[in-house]
N, C-alpha and C positions, 0 to 999 in steps of 0.2 A: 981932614977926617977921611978916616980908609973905610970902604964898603966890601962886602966878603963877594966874591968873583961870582956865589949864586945868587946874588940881588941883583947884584948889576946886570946879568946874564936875563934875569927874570923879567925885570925892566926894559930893558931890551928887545925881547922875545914878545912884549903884550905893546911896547909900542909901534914895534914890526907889523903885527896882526891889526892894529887898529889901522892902522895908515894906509893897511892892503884893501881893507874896507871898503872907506873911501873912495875908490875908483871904481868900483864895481858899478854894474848897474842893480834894478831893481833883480830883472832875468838872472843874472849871472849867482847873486843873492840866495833865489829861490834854488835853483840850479845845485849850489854846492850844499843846502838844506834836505834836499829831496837825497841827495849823493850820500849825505854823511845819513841820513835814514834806511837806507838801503845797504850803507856799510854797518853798521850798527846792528840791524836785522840779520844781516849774514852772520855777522860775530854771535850773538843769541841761537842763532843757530845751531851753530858751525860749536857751542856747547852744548847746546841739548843732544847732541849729535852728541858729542864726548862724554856726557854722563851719561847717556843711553849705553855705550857700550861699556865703559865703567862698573854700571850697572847690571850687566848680563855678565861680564869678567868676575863676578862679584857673586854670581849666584841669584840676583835679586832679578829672577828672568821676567815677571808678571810688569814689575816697574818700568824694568826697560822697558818692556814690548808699548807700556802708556807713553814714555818719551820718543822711540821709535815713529809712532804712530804720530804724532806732536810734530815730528822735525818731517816726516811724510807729508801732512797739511800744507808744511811750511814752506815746503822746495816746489820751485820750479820746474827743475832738474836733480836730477837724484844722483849724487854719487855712487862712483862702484863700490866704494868702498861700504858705501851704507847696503848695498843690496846683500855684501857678505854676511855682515854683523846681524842684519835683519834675519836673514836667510838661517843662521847658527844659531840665535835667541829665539825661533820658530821652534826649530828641530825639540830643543828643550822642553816648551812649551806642549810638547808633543804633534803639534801644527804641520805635520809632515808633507802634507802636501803644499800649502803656504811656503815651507822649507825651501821644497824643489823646488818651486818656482821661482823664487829670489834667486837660489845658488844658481839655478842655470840662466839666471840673467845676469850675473857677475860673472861667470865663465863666459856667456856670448860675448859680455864687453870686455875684459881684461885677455883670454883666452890664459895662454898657459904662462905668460909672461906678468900678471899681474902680481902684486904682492902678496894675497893669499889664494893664486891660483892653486897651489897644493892642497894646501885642507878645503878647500871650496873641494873641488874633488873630493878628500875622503869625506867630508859631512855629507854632500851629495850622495854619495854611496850607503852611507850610514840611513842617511833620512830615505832614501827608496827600498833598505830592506823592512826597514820598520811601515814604509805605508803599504807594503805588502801584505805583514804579518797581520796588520791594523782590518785588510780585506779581506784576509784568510776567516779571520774571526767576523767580520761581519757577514760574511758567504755563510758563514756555518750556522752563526746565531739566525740566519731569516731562513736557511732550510730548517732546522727545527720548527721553528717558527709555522714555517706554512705547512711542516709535515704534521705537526701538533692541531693545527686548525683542520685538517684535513681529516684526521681520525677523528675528533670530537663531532667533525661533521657526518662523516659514515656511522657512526655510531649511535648516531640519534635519526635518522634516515632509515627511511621504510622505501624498500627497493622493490620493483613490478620491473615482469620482464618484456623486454620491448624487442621489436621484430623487424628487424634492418631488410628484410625481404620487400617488402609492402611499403614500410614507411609510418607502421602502425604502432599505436602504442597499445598492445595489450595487457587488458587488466583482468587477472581472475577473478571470478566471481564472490562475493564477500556471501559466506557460509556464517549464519549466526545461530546459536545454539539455545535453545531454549529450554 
């Protein structure tokens, strides 16, 4: 009777694995359990990481930015490659300041030799005109702001004139008319 070469091969392979077993101790047991959980976990990762950016390649920048933040929990140590993609699905998000800070921690680590040290660059660029623009408009909108508070104030205010000579606060005399 002929067996087709993937049985035999399968066979093979699960009696290898059981027989390696067997030598081990209990330590050595745990050991490669705890290994393959930690391999495993990287793998889960090291996807969420790839649907994260997927995800922002995609448009769907709110999504990323939840699995971004998921695989951020998860690491250790952060790849540069993650601080790029972080740092570009920000920009989007209009998170501009968040932005720069990622991109120029991927240009600290990669410098100009990295693989997206170019557009790390132009995003960089991109995401510092815009957090400008972002201050231009808050600079303007809180002077109005306190200019608007300021007239509403003088205008309901009853002013007496005071005498920086002395130190005095004079008050005219209140003329009532009968």
């Amino acid at each position: 009777m002929r067996y087709p070469l993937t049985i035999v091969l399968s066979f093979l392979a699960l009696l290898l694995a059981t027989l390696s077993g067997f030598g081990q101790s209990e330590q050595e047991k745990l050991f490669n359990i705890e290994a393959q959980k930690v391999s495993t976990k990287q793998r889960l990762t090291t996807l969420q990481l790839d649907s994260a950016i997927l995800l922002s390649d995609q448009g769907s920048f709110e999504k990323a930015d939840e699995k971004f933040r998921l695989v951020l929990k998860s690491l250790k140590s952060i790849p540069s490659d993650f601080t790029f993609h972080f740092g570009k699905n920000s920009f989007y998000l209009g998170k501009y300041k968040q932005s720069i800070d990622w991109l120029n921690k991927y240009i600290q680590l990669k410098g100009t030799s990295g693989q997206y040290s170019e557009a790390a660059v132009d995003w960089l660029a991109k995401a510092e005109v815009e957090l400008l623009k972002e201050r231009e408009v808050q600079a303007k909108q809180a002077g109005e702001l306190l200019s608007r508070d300021y007239e509403k104030d003088i205008s309901t205010k009853h002013t007496e004139p005071v005498s920086f000579a002395t130190g005095l606060v004079i008050f005219p005399a209140k003329t009532t008319i009968s």
